[in-house]
C-alpha positions in Angstrom: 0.0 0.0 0.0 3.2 2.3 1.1 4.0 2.0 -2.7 3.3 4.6 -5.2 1.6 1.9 -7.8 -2.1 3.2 -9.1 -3.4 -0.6 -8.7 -3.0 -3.1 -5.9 -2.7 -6.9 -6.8 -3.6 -9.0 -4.8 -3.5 -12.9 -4.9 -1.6 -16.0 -6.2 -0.8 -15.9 -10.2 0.1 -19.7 -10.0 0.0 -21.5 -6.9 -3.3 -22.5 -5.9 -2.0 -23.7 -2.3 -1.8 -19.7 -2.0 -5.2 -18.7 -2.9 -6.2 -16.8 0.1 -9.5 -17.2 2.3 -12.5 -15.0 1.2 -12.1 -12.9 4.9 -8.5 -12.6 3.8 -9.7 -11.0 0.0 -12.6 -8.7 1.6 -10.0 -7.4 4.1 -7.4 -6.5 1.7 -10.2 -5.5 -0.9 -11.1 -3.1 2.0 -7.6 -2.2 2.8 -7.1 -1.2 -1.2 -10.2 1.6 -1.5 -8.9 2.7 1.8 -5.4 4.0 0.2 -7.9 5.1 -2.5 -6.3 2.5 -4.8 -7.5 0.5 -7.5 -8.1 -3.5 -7.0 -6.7 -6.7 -9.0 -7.6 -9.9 -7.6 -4.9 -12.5 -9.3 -6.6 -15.9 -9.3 -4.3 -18.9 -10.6 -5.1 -22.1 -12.9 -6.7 -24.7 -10.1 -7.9 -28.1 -9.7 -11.3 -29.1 -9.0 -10.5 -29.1 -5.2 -10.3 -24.8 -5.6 -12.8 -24.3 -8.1 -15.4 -24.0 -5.5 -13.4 -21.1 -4.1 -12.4 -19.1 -6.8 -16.2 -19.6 -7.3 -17.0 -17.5 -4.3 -14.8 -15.0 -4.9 -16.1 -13.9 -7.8 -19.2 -14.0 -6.4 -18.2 -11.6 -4.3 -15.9 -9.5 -6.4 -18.7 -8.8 -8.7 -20.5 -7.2 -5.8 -17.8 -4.9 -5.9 -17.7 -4.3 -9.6 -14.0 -5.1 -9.2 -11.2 -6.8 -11.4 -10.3 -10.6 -11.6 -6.9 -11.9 -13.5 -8.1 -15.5 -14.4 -5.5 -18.0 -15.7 -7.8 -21.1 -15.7 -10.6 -21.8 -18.1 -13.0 -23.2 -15.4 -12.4 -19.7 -13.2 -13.3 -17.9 -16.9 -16.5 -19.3 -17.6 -17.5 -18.7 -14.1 -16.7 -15.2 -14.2 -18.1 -14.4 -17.6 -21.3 -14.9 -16.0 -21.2 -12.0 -13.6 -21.2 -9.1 -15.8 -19.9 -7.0 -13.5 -16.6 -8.3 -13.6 -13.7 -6.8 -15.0 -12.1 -9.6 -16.4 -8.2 -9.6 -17.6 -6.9 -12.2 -19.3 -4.1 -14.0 -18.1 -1.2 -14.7 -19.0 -0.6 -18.5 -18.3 -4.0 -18.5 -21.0 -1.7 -17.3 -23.8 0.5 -19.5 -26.0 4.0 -17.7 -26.3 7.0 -19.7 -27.6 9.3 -16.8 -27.0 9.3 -18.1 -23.2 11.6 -20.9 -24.1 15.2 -20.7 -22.9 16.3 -22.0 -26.4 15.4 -18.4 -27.8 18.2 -16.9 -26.5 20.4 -19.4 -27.9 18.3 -21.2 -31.1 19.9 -24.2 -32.1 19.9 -24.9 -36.2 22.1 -26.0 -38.8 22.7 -22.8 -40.1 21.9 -19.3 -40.5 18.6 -19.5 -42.1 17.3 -22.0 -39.9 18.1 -20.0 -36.9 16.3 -17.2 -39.1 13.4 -19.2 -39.3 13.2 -20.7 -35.7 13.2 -17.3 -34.0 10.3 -16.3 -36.2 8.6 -18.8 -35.2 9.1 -18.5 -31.9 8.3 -14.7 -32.1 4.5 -16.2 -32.4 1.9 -15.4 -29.7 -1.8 -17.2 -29.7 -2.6 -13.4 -29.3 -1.6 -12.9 -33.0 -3.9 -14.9 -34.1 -7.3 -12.8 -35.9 -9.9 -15.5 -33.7 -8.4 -14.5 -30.8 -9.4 -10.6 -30.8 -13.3 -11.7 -31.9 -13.7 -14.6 -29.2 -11.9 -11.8 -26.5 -14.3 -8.6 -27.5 -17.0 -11.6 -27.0 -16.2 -12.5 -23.5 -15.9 -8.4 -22.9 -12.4 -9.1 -22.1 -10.6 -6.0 -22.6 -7.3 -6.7 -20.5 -4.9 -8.1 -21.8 -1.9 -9.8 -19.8 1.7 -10.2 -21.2 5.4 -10.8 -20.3 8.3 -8.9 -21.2 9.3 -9.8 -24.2 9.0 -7.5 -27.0 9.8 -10.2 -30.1 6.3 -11.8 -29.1 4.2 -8.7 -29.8 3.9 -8.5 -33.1 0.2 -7.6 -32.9 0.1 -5.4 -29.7 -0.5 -1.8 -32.1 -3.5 -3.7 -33.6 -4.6 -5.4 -30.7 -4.4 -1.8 -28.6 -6.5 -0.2 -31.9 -9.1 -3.0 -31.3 -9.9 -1.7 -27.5 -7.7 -3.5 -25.1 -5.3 -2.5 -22.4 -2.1 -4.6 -22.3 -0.4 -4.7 -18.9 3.2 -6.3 -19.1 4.9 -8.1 -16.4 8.6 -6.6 -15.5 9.1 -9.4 -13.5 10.4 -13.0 -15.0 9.4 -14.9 -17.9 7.5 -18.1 -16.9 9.4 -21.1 -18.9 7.5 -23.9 -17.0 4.8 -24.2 -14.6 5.4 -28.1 -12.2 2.2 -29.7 -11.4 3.9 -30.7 -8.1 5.9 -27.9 -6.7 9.4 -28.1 -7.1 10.1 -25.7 -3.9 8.6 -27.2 -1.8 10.1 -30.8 -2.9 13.4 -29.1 -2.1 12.7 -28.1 0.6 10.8 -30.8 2.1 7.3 -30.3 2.4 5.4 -33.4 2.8 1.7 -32.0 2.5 1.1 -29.7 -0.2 -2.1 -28.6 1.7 -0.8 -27.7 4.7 2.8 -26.3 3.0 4.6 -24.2 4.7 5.5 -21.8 2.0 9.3 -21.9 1.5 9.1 -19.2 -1.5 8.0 -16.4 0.5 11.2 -16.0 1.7 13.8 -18.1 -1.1 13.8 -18.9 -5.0 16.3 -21.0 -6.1 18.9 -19.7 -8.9 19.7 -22.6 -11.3 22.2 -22.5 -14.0 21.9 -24.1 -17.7 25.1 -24.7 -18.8 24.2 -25.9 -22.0 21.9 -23.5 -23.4 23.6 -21.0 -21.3 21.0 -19.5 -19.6 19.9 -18.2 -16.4 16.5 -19.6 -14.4 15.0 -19.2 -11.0 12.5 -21.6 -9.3 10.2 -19.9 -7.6 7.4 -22.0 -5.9 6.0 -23.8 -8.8 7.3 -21.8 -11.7 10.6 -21.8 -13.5 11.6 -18.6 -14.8 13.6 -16.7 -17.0 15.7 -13.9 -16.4 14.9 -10.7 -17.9 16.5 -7.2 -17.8 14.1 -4.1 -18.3 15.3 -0.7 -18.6 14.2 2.3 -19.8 14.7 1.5 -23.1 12.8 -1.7 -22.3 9.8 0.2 -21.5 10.2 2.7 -23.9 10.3 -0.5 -26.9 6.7 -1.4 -24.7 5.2 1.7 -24.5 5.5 2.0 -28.3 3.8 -1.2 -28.6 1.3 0.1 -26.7 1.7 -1.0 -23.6 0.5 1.1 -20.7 0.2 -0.5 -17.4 3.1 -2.3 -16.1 2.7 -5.3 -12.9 5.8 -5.3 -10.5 5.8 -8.0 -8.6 6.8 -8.3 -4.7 8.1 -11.3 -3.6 11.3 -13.5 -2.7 12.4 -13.7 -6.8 12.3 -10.5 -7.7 13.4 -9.2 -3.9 11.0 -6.0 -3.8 9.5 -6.4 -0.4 8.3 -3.1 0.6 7.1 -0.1 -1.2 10.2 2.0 -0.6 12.0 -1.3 -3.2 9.1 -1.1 -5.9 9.1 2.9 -5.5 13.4 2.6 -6.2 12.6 -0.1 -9.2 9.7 2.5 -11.0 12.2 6.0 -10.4 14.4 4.0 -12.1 12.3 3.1 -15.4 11.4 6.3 -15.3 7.6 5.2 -14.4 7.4 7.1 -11.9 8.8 10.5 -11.0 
């Protein structure tokens, strides 16, 4: 709340052991329009064990007239039926091949493979023309997206078609585990009753063959990613306006003063 962000997130994006109680949402709901802020609730993919959850929460979002990031088709077609709703797409619901480590360092026979690989992989399922007419459909209008600039090759037309793209500055998923990984390592026995290693560690891991850099944060592998000014600037010409910074163990923001350092910096913020 300390933070000079516009919006408050609030919520797992992936880890459905982390999906907060309803008391736990209405407080921080109430916490948000207290600081005058506006209010995301981040809702992960989840099993049929959560569903019924997620269920009630946008039951009682919509009472609010608030915003839900959904990253599982069950928690979709629930929400679509509370007009209400705000509804961003997420990103875990979007195919991008650009995620894959073996885009920093394509492996071909030649040249023109290479070429040919990395335009391929510059691909997004947002490219695709069904996409925009099944989104306007569902009154989606929010779209979620990481940091990577080669997958946006539609962005300009899909910001000319109505939506808002909000890009992630933190890392670039590579892999979501069904069974967490963290915990594994660290050993949890229960995944019900886990006692949530990540909030305080993520796990640097080091591809020596592709030569890349990942972190293992709870249940995601990530990739590394540098943003800068010129990074935003390459998004904002996209058309990118709203930009998520994360707070949490992996990208080691854990107050407002950190995430108020990280925007002066991009120049997001004066």
């Amino acid at each position: 709340m300390a933070s000079d962000c516009d919006n408050i997130r609030f919520g797992p994006e992936f880890c459905e052991v982390k999906i907060p109680t309803t008391q736990a949402l209405k407080e921080a709901y109430g916490l948000t329009r207290e600081a005058s802020k506006s209010f995301t609730y981040v809702s992960p993919r989840v099993s049929n064990s959560s569903i019924e959850r997620i269920r009630e929460h946008i039951s009682y979002l919509a009472g609010e007239s608030a915003a839900i990031v959904v990253n599982d088709l069950g928690s979709l077609r629930i929400a679509l039926g509370f007009p209400s709703l705000h509804i961003h797409w997420g990103r875990q619901l979007a195919y991008v091949p650009a995620r894959c480590p073996w885009n920093e360092s394509p492996i071909g026979t030649g040249l023109l493979e290479k070429r040919r690989l990395k335009l391929i992989m510059s691909e997004s399922s947002l490219d695709q023309p069904f996409m925009t007419d099944n989104l306007l459909a569902m009154r989606v209008r929010d779209l979620e997206i990481d940091c990577l600039t080669e997958s946006m090759r539609s962005a300009k037309d899909l910001v000319k078609n109505g939506f808002t793209l909000h890009a992630h500055l933190d890392g670039i998923p590579v892999t979501v585990t069904r069974k967490c990984h963290t915990a594994r390592f660290f050993g949890e026995h229960d995944p019900e009753h886990c006692s949530k290693p990540c909030d305080s560690k993520a796990i640097m891991l080091k591809e020596e063959t592709v030569g890349v850099t990942l972190t293992l944060y709870g249940n995601v592998v990530y990739r590394h990613t540098h943003v800068d000014r010129e990074t935003i600037a390459s998004l904002r010409k996209s058309g990118v306006t709203e930009y998520i910074v994360a707070m949490n163990s992996m990208t080691g923001f854990m107050n407002g003063a950190a995430v108020n350092r990280f925007m002066a910096d991009l120049g997001l913020k004066t």
